[in-house]
MARLO-856436 format. One record per residue (C-alpha): residue number from 0; residue in one letter; x, y, z. Coordinates in pm, whole numbers. Example, Ala and Ser with C-alpha at 12.3 -4.5 7.8 and 13.67 -1.06 7.14 Angstrom:
REM MARLO-856436
+-----+---+--------+--------+--------+
|   k | r |     xx |     yy |     zz |
+-----+---+--------+--------+--------+
|   0 | A |   1230 |   -450 |    780 |
|   1 | S |   1367 |   -106 |    714 |
+-----+---+--------+--------+--------+
***
This chain:
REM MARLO-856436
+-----+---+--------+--------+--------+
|   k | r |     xx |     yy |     zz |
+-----+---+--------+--------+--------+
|   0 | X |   3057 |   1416 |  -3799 |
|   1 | X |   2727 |   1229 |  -3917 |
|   2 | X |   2833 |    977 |  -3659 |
|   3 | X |   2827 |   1176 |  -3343 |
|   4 | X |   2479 |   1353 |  -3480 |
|   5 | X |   2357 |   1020 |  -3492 |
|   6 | X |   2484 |    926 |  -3143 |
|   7 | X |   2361 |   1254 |  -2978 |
|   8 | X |   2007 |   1221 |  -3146 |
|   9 | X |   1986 |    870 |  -3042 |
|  10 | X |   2106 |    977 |  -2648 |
|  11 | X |   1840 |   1263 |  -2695 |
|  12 | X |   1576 |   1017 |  -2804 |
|  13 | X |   1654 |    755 |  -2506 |
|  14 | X |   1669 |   1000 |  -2213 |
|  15 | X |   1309 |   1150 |  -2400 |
|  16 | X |   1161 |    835 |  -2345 |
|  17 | X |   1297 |    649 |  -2044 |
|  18 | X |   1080 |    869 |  -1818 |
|  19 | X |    769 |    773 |  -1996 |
|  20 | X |    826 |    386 |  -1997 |
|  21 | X |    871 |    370 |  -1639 |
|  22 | X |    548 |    588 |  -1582 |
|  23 | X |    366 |    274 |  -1746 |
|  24 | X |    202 |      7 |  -1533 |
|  25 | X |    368 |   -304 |  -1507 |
|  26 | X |    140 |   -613 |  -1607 |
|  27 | X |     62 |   -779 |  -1242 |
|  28 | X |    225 |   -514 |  -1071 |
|  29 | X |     98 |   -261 |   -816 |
|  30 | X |   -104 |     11 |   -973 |
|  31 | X |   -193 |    364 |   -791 |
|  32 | X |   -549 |    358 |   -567 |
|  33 | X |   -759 |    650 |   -457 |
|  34 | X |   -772 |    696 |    -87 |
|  35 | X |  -1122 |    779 |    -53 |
|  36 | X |  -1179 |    456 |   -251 |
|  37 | X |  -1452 |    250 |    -87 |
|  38 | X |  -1259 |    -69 |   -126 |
|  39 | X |   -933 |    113 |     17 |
|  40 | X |  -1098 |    253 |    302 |
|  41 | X |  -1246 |   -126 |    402 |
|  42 | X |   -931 |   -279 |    358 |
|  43 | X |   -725 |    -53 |    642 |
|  44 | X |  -1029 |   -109 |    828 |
|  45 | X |   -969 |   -463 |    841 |
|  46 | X |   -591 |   -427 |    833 |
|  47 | X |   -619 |   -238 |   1196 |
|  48 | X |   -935 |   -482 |   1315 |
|  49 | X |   -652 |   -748 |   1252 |
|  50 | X |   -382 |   -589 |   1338 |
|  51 | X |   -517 |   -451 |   1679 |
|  52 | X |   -636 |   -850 |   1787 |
|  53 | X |   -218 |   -935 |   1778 |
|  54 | X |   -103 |   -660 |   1971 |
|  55 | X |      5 |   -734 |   2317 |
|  56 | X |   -200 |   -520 |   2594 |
|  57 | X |    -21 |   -236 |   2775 |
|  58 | X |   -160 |   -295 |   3135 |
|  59 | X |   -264 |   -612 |   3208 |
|  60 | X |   -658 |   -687 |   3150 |
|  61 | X |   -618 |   -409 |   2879 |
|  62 | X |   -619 |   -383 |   2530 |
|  63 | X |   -359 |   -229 |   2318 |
|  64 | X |   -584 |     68 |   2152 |
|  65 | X |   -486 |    116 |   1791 |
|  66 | X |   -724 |    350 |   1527 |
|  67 | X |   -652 |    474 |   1208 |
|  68 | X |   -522 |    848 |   1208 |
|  69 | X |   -526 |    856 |    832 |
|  70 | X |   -481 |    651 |    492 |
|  71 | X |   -190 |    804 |    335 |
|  72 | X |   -107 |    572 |     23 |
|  73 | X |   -264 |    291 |   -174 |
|  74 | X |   -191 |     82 |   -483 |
|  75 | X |   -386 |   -230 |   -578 |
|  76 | X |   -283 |   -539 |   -737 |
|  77 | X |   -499 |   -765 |   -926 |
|  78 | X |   -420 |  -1147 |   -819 |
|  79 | X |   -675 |  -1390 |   -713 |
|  80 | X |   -893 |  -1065 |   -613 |
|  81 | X |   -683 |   -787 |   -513 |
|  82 | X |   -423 |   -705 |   -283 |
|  83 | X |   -417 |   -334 |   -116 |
|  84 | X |    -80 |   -190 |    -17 |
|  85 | X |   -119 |     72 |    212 |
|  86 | X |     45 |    347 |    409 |
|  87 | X |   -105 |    418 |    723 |
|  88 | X |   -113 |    693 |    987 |
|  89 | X |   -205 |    473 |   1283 |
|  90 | X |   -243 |    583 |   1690 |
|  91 | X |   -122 |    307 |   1903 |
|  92 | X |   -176 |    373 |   2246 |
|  93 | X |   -204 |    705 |   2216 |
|  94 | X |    108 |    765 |   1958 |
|  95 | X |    118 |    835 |   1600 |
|  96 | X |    292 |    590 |   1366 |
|  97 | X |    326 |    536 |   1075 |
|  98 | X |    238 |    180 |    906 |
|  99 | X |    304 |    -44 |    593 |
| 100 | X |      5 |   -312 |    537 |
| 101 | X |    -90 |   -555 |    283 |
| 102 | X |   -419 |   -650 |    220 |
| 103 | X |   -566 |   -923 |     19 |
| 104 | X |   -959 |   -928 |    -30 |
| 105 | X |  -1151 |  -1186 |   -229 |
| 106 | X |  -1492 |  -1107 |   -291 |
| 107 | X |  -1626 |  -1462 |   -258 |
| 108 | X |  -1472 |  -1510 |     64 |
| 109 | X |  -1750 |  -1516 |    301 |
| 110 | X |  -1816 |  -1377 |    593 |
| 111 | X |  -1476 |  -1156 |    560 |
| 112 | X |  -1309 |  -1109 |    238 |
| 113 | X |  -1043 |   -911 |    396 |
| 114 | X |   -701 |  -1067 |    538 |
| 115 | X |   -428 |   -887 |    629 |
| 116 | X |   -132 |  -1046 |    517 |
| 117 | X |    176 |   -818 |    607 |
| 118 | X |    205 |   -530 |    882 |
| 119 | X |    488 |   -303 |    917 |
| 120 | X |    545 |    -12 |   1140 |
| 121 | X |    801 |    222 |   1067 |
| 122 | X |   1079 |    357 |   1310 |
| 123 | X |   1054 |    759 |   1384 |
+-----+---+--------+--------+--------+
***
């Protein structure tokens, strides 16, 4: 009997906890960012400056349009600056999408410490 109160109490006591542990950052890991961040909002600046100079034009002599709709997500990561992962509500050419970047900005990295380093678009 003292066995099995032991066993439930300890189940009780794991299942209490788990929930909380994984709520806690991760060192070096990706941390929650507020959209209206100053930092946040330059980075998917630059992520759709970049991202609009590899797109391929729709009419020949034209430019592929693409503007930020709205910045849905972000999370930072502290590296060698920070890296902004972002979720994206993009218009390209005139449709909504929705987009996955990666930023990395380095303060000292003159004139643009912005570089988008991974761009995603998500199938609808």
């Amino acid at each position: 009997m003292k066995k099995t109160i032991i066993a439930i109490s300890t189940a009780i006591v794991v299942f209490a906890i788990a929930p909380a542990a994984k709520a806690e950052a991760i060192a070096g890991g990706y941390s929650p960012a507020t959209v209206t961040n100053e930092t946040v909002q330059a980075a998917a600046a630059a992520a759709i400056a970049a991202q609009a100079k590899t797109l391929p034009a729709q009419k020949e002599g034209t430019a592929a349009k693409l503007e930020l709709v709205k910045i849905l997500a972000a999370e930072q990561q502290v590296v060698a600056g920070m890296n902004y992962r972002l979720t994206l509500r993009v218009k390209w050419d005139g449709k909504e999408k929705t987009a996955e970047a990666v930023v990395w900005w380095q303060a000292w990295r003159k004139p643009d410490p912005y570089q988008l380093t991974s761009w995603k678009v998500r199938a609808e």
